[in-house]
N, C-alpha and C positions, 0 to 999 in steps of 0.2 A: 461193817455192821452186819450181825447174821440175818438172814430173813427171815420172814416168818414160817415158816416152813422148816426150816433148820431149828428155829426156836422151838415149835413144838417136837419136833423128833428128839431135842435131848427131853424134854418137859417127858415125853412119855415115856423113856425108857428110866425114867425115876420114880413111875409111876406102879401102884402096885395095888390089890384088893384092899389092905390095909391104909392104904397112901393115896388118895383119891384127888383127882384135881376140882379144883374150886376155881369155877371162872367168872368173871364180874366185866362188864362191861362199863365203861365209862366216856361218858358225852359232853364236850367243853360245848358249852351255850355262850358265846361271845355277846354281851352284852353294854347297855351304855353305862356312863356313869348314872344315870335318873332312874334304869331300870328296877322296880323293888326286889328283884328275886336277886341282883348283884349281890356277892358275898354269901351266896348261900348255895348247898347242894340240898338235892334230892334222891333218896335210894327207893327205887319199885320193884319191888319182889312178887309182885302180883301178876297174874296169866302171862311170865315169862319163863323164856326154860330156863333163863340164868339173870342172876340180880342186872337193875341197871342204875350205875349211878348217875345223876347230872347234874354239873359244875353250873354255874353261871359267873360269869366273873367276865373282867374289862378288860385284861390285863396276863400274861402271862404270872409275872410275881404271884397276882391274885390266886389264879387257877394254882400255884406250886403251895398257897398256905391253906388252901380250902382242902387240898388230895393231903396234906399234911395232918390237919384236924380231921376227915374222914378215915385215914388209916387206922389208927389205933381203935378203933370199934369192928372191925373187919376181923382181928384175931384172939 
């Protein structure tokens, strides 16, 4: 697996005045099942340099359909 480091090195030599990188940060909140914010994300775009999203979910599954329903509003 590449590192992170190697990840950004191709990320910016694709990168271009025109071609700009969009970076989003995302926070798995591991939560119970009783919790009320389970099944729900949060995105704060406010006093950050870069958006942040956050997951709350029980479950791995959980966390892979919640990033699945927040994708598609991202592009």
């Amino acid at each position: 697996m590449p590192t992170l480091k190697e990840r950004l090195t191709r990320l910016e030599a694709k990168t271009t005045a025109t071609t700009p990188i969009d970076i989003e940060f995302h926070i798995v909140s591991v939560v119970t099942s009783e919790d009320e914010r389970r099944g729900t994300w949060y995105r704060n775009t406010e006093y950050l340099p870069y958006p942040c999203t956050t997951f709350y979910a029980a479950s791995v599954a959980e966390f892979e359909a919640l990033r699945d329903q927040h994708a598609p509003g991202l592009f």
